[in-house]
DOKE-64240 format. One record per residue (C-alpha): residue number from 1; y negated, z, x. Coordinates in Angstrom, 3 decimals. Layout:
<NUM,<Y,Z,X>>
...
//
This chain:
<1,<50.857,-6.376,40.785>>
<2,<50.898,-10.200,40.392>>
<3,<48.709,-10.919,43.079>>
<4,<51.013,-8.395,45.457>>
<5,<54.086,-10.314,44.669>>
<6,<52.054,-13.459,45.346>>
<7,<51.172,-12.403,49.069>>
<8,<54.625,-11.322,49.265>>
<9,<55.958,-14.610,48.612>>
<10,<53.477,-16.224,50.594>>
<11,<54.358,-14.474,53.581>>
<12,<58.416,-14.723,53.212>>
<13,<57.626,-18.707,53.119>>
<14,<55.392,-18.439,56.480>>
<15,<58.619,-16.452,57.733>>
<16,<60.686,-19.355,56.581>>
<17,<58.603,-21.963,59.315>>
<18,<58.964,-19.420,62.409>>
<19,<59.322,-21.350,65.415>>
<20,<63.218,-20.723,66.996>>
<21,<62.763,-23.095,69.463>>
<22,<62.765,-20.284,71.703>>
<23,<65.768,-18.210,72.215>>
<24,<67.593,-16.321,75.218>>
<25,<69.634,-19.403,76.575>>
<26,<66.729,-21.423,76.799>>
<27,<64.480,-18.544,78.396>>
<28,<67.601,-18.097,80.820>>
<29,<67.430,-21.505,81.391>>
<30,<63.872,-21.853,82.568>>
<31,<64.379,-19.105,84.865>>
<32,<66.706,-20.825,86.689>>
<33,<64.879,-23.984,87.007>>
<34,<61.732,-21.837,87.603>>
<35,<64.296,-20.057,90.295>>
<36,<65.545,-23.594,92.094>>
<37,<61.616,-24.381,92.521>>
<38,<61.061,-20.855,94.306>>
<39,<63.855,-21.365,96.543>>
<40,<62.705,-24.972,97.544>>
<41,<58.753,-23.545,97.780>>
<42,<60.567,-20.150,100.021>>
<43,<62.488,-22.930,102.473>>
<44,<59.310,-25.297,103.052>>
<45,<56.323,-22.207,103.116>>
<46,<58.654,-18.891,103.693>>
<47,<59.098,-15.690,101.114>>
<48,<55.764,-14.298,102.065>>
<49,<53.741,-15.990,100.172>>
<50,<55.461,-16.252,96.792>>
<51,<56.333,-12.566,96.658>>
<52,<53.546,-11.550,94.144>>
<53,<53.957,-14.561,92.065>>
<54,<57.923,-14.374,91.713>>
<55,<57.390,-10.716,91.087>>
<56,<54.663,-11.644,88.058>>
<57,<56.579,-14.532,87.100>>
<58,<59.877,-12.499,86.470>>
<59,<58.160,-9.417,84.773>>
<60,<56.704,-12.686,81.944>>
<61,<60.517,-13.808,81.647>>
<62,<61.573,-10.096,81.234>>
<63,<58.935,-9.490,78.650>>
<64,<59.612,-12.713,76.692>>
<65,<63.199,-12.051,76.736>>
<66,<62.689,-8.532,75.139>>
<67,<60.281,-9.913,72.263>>
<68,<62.549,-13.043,71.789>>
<69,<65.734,-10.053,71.566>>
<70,<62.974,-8.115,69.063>>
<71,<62.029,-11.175,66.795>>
<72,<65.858,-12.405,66.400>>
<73,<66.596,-8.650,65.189>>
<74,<63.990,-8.513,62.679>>
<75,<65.051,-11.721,61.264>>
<76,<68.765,-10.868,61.054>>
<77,<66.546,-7.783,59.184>>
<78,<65.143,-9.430,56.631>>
<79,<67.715,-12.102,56.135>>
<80,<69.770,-8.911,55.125>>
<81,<67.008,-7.470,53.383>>
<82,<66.834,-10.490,51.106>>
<83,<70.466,-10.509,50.362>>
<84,<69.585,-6.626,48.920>>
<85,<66.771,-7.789,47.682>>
<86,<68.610,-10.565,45.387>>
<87,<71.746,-8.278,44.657>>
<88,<68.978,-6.194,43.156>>
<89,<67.737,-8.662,41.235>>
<90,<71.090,-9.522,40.236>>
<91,<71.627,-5.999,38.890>>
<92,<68.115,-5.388,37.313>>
<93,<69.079,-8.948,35.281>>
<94,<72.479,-7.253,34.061>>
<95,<71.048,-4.149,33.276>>
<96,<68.320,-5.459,31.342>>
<97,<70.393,-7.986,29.360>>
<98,<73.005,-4.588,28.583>>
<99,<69.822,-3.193,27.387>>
<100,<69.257,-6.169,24.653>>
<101,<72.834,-5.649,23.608>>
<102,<72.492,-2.193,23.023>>
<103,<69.115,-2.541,21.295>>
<104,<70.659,-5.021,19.153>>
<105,<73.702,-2.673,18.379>>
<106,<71.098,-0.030,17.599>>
<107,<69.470,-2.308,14.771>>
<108,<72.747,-3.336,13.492>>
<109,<73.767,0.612,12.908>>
<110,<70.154,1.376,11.793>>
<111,<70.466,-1.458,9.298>>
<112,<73.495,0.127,8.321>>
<113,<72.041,3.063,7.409>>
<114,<69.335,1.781,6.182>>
<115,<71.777,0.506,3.348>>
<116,<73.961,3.141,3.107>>
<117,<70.640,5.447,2.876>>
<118,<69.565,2.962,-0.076>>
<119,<72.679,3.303,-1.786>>
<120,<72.306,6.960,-1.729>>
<121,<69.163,7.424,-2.960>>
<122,<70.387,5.138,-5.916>>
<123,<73.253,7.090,-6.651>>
<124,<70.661,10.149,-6.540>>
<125,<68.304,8.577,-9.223>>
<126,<71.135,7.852,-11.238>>
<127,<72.197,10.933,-11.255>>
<128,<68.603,12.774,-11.564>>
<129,<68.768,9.935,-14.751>>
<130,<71.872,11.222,-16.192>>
<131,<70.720,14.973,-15.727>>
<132,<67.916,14.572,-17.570>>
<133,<69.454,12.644,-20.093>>
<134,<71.896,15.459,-20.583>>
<135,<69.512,17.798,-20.910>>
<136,<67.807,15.614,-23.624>>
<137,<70.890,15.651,-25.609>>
<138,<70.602,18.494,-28.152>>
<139,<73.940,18.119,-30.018>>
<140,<77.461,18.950,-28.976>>
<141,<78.509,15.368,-30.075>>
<142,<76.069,13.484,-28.345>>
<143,<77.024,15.790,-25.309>>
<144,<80.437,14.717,-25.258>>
<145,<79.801,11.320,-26.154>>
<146,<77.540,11.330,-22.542>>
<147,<80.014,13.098,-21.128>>
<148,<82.792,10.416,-21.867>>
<149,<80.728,7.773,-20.515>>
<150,<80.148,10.013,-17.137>>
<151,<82.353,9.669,-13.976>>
<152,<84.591,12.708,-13.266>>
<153,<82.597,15.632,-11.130>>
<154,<85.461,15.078,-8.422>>
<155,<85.187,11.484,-7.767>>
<156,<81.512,12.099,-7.751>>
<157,<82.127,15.117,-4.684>>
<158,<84.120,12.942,-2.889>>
<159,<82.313,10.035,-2.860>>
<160,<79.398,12.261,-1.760>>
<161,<81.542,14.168,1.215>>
<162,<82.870,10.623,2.298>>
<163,<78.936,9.414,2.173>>
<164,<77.343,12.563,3.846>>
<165,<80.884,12.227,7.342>>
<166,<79.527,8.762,7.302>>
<167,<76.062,9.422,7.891>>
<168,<77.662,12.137,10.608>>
<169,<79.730,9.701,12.142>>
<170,<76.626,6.990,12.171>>
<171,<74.147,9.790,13.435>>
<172,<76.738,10.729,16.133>>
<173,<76.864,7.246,17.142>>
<174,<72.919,7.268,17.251>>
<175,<72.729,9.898,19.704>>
<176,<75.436,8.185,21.912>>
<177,<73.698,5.346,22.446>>
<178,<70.590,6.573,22.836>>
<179,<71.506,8.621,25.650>>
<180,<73.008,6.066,26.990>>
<181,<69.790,3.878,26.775>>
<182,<67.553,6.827,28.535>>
<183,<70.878,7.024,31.188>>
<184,<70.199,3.103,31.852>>
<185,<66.643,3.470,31.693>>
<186,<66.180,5.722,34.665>>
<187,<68.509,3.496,37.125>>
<188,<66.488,0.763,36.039>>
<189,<63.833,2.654,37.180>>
<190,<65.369,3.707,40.106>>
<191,<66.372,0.191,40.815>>
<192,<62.689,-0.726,40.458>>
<193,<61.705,1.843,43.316>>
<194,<64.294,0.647,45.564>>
<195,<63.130,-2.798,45.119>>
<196,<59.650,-2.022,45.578>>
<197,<60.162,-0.053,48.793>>
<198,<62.270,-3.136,50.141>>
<199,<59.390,-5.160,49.405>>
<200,<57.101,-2.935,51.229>>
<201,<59.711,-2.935,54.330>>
<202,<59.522,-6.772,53.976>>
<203,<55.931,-6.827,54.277>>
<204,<56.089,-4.228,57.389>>
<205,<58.645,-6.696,58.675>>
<206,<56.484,-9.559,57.926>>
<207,<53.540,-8.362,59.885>>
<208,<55.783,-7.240,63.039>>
<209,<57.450,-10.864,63.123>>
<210,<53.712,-12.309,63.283>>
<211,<52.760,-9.731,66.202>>
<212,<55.719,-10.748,68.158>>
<213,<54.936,-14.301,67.181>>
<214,<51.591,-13.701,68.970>>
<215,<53.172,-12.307,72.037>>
<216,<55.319,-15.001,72.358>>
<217,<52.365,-17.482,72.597>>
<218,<50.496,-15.393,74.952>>
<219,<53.825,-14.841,77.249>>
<220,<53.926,-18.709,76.688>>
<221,<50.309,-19.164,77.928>>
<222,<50.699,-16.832,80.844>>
<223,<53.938,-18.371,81.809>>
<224,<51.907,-22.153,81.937>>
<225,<48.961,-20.707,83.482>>
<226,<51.702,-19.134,86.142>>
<227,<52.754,-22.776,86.291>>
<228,<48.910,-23.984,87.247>>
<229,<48.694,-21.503,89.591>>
<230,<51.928,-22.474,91.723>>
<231,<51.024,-26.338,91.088>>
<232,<47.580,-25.294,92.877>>
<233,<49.516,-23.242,95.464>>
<234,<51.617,-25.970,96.196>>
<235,<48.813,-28.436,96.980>>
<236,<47.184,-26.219,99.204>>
<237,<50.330,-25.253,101.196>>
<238,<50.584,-29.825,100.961>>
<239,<47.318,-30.066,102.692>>
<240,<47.804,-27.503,105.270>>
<241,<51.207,-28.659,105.770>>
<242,<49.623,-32.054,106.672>>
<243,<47.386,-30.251,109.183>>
<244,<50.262,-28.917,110.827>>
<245,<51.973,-32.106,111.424>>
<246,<48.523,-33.685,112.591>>
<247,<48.266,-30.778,115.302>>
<248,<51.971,-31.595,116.412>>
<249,<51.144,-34.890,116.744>>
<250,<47.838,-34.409,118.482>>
<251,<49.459,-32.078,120.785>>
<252,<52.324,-34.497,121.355>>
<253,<49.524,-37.339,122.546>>
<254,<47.701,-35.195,124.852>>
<255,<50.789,-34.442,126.403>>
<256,<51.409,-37.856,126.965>>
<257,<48.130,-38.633,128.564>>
<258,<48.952,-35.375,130.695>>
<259,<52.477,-37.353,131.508>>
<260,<50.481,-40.584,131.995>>
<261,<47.092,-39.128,134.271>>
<262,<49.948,-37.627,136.673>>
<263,<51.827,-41.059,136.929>>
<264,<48.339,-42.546,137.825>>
<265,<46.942,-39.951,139.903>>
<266,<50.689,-40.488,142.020>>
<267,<50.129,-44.678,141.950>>
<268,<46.272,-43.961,142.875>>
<269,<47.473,-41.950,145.710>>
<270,<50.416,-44.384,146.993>>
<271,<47.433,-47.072,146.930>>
<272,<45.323,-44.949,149.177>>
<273,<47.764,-44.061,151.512>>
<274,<49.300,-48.066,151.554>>
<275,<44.609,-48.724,152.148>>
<276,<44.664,-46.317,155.287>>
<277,<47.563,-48.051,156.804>>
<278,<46.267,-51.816,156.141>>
<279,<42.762,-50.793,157.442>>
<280,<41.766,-52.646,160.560>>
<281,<40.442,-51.403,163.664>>
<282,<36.484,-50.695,164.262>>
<283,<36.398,-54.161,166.282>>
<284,<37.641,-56.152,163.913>>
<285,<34.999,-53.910,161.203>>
<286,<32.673,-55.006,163.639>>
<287,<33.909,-58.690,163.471>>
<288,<34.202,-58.803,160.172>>
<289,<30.681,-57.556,159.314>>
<290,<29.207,-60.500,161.512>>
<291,<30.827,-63.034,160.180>>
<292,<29.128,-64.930,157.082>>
<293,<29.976,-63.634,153.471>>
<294,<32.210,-66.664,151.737>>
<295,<33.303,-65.609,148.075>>
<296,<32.608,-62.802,145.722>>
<297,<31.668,-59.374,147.554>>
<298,<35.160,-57.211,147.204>>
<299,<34.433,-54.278,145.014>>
<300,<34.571,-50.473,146.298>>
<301,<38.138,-48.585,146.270>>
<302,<35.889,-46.699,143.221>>
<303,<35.305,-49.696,141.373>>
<304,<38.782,-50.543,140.816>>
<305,<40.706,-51.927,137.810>>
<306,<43.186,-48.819,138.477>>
<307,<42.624,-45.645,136.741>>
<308,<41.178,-42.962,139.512>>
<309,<40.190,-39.334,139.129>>
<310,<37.079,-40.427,141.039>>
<311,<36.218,-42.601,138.639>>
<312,<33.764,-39.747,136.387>>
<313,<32.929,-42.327,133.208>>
<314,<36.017,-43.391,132.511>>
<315,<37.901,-40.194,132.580>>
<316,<34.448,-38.597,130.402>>
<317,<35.196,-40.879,127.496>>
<318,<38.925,-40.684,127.399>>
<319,<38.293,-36.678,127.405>>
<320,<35.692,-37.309,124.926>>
<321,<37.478,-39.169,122.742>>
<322,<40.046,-36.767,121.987>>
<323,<38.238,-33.961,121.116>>
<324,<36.597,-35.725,118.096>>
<325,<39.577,-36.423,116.938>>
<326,<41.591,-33.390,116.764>>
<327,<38.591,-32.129,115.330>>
<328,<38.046,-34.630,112.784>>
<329,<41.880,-34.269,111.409>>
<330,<41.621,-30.284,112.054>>
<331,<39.138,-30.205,109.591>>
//
């Protein structure tokens, strides 16, 4: 029984450290931070993706709600159950100090009559005395002497009837109080279930505040692990949202050099048309070839500085060029 109560108190002082950090406001609280992050995540990346995870993540914040709802019942439950518990206590206290009185009371009137019992069986022997010194007596005179010493029969009949309503009246009281002692023994009994089976509840209640205490750090862990998992979702939808803007920008450049290859192909064809109308007659080709070469030898209409869609190199390494890197920022 000792060690019981010990594990009982044990286990009301682990109820006494329970974490209420926790509670409904701040749950609510999270949610709505949790809620301002989704809508930010839904306007940058769309709904689509972050309908299985909102989904999970609400279901976590309904469950922890419920157990936090659960855990502040059972300890308005045994707060109340402690309160009985004590007013118990309280009343098993009274009960047992009523008891000492009315033990006490009970030797008083036994030691009463205990005396008055003594004094009667003194009065008995004195009597038995006087009897048998009567009977020892053989003449009138020393019969009448004794009897002139003796107390009157009627004193002696009414001392006796006042003696024996006494011992009524004490015997009466007797059986009063000891049904009143077997009366108050049985609620204390009584009393003693109730408090046991409280106990017992307490325990129960005990074991179903650690269970939900348990919940509450797994719905904690899920609830970070949740928070991992959108951390991680939100640097991959970073990276591809940097490949995005790459492409726009890579698309952006090659329609520049579209823009800039037609603005040269129109210059390289104003050039050629401006060459066919400065080109000299085939007499003065013909001059022109005899006479001596003075200078540097002109280069070709191909070999120009200008950019020309004849020109096959140049326009295979600015096509080549491109490529690589669109692929290289693609990947």
């Amino acid at each position: 029984m000792q060690n019981s109560t010990k594990s009982n108190t044990n286990e009301l002082e682990l109820c006494e450290y329970i974490d209420l950090s926790i509670s409904v406001e701040s749950i609510y609280e999270s949610a709505s931070e949790i809620g301002e992050h989704f809508k930010k995540l839904i306007q940058l990346f769309g709904a689509e993706t972050f309908e299985i995870l909102i989904s999970c993540v609400v279901r976590v914040l309904e469950n922890l709600e419920d157990v936090t709802v659960q855990r502040n019942n059972c300890l308005k439950l045994v707060d109340k159950l402690h309160k009985q518990i004590d007013e118990l206590q309280k009343d098993h206290q009274k009960r047992i100090q009523e008891q000492l009185k009315f033990q006490m009371e009970i030797e008083d009137i036994d030691e009463l009559w205990r005396k008055e019992n003594g004094k009667l069986e003194q009065y008995v022997k004195y009597l038995k005395n006087e009897n048998n010194r009567l009977n020892s007596m053989k003449t009138s005179e020393n019969l009448s002497h004794s009897l002139m010493n003796l107390k009157p029969e009627n004193e002696i009949n009414i001392e006796h009837s006042s003696i024996c309503h006494q011992k009524e009246i004490n015997n009466a009281q007797l059986d009063k109080l000891k049904t009143k002692i077997k009366i108050l023994n049985n609620e204390i009994e009584l009393k003693n279930e109730e408090n046991d089976d409280l106990k017992r509840k307490l325990v129960n209640l005990d074991l179903e505040n650690r269970n939900i205490r348990k919940i509450i750090s797994s719905l904690i862990n899920n609830i970070i692990d949740s928070n991992g998992e959108m951390s991680k979702n939100d640097q991959h939808n970073d990276t591809n949202n940097n490949d995005d803007e790459w492409r726009e920008r890579i698309n952006i450049l090659e329609e520049k050099l579209i823009v800039i290859k037609q603005q040269l192909e129109s210059k390289q064809n104003d050039i050629i048309e401006m060459a066919e109308e400065v080109q000299p007659s085939e007499s003065e080709q013909i001059k022109m070839e005899d006479l001596p070469v003075q200078g540097p030898i002109p280069k070709e209409p191909d070999e120009k500085l200008y950019w020309s869609p004849r020109n096959n190199q140049n326009r295979s390494k600015i096509w080549s060029f491109f490529p690589k890197f669109t692929k290289s920022f693609i990947k």
